[in-house]
C-alpha positions in Angstrom: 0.0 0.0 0.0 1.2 3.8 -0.9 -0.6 6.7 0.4 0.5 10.2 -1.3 -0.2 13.0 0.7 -0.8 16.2 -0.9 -2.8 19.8 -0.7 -0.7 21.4 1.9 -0.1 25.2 1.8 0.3 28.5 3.3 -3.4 30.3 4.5 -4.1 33.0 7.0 -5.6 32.1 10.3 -9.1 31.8 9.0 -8.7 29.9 6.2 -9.9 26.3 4.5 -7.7 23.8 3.1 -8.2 20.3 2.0 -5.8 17.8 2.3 -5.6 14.8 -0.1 -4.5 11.3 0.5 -4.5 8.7 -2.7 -3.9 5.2 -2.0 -2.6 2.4 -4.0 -2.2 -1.4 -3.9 -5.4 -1.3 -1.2 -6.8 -5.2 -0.8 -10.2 -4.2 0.0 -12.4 -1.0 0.1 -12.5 -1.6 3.8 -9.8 0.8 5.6 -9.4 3.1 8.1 -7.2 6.6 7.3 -5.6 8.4 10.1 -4.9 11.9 9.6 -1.8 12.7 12.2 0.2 15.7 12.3 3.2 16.9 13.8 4.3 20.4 14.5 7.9 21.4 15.3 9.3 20.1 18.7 6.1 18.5 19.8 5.1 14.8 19.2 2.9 13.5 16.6 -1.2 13.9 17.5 -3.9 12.2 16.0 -6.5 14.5 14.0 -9.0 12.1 12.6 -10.1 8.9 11.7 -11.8 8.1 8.6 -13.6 4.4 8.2 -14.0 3.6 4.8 -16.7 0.3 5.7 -19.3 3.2 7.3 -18.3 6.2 6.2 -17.7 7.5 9.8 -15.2 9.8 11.0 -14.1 11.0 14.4 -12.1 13.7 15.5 -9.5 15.0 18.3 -11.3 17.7 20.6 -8.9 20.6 19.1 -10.5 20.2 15.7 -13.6 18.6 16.2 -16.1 21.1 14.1 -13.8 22.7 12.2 -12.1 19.1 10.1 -13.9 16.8 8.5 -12.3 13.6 7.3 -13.7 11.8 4.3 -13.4 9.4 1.4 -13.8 8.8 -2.2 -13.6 5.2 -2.8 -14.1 4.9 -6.0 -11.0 7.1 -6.4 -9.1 5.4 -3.8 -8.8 9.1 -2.1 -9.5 10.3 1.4 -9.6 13.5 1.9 -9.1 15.9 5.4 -11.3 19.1 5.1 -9.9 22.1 7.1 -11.8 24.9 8.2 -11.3 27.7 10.6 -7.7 27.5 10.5 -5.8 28.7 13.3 -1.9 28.8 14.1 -1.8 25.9 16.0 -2.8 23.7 13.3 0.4 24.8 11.6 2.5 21.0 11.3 3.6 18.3 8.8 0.2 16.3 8.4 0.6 12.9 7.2 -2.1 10.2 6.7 -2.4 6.7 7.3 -4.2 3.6 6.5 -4.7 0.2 8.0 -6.3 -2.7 6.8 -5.4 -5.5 9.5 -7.3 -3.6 12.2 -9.3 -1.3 10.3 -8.6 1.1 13.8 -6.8 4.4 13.7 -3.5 3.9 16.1 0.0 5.8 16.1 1.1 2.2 14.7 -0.1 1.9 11.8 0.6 -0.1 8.8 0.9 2.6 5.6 2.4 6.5 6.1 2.2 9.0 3.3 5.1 11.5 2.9 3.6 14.2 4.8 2.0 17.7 3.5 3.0 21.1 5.2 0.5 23.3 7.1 1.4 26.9 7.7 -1.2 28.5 9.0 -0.5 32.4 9.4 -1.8 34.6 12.3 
């Protein structure tokens, strides 16, 4: 499995981004995609969770109304919707996938690369 992370950027607090992950070499549609991130000097958090089998998502408190995690599976794309964009979201966000326990967990199976987050105040 490959994930490729992409649709990082620069925006002013306030702003939207959305943040793609494209897998490949998936054995079923059944997975779940972690959204982590990690900001300079602090340890890597987990965002959301995306479940591919019910479309559901959940969230960390610190973004919960503002991301929303989701997937296109016909396209083999998950996608992390960013609104209300504050400086402290500003970190490398990387996404994950894992089909074994179909669980979002700092352990897991498939990392993308990692997209940039800058978010200006």
């Amino acid at each position: 499995v490959q994930l490729q992370a992409s649709g990082g950027g620069l925006v002013q607090t306030g702003g939207s981004l959305r943040l793609s992950c494209a897998a490949s070499g998936l054995r079923s549609d059944d997975v779940a995609i972690g959204w982590f991130r990690q900001a300079p000097g602090k340890e890597r958090e987990g965002v959301a969770c995306f479940s591919s089998s019910d479309g559901s998502a959940y969230y960390a408190g610190s973004v919960k109304g503002r991301f929303t995690a989701s997937g296109d599976m016909d396209k083999k794309t998950f996608y992390l919707q960013m609104n209300s964009l504050k400086p402290d979201d500003t970190a490398v966000y990387y996404c994950a996938a894992d089909q074994r326990y179909k669980h979002c967990y700092p352990g897991m199976d498939y990392w993308g690369q990692g997209t940039q987050v800058t978010v200006s105040s």
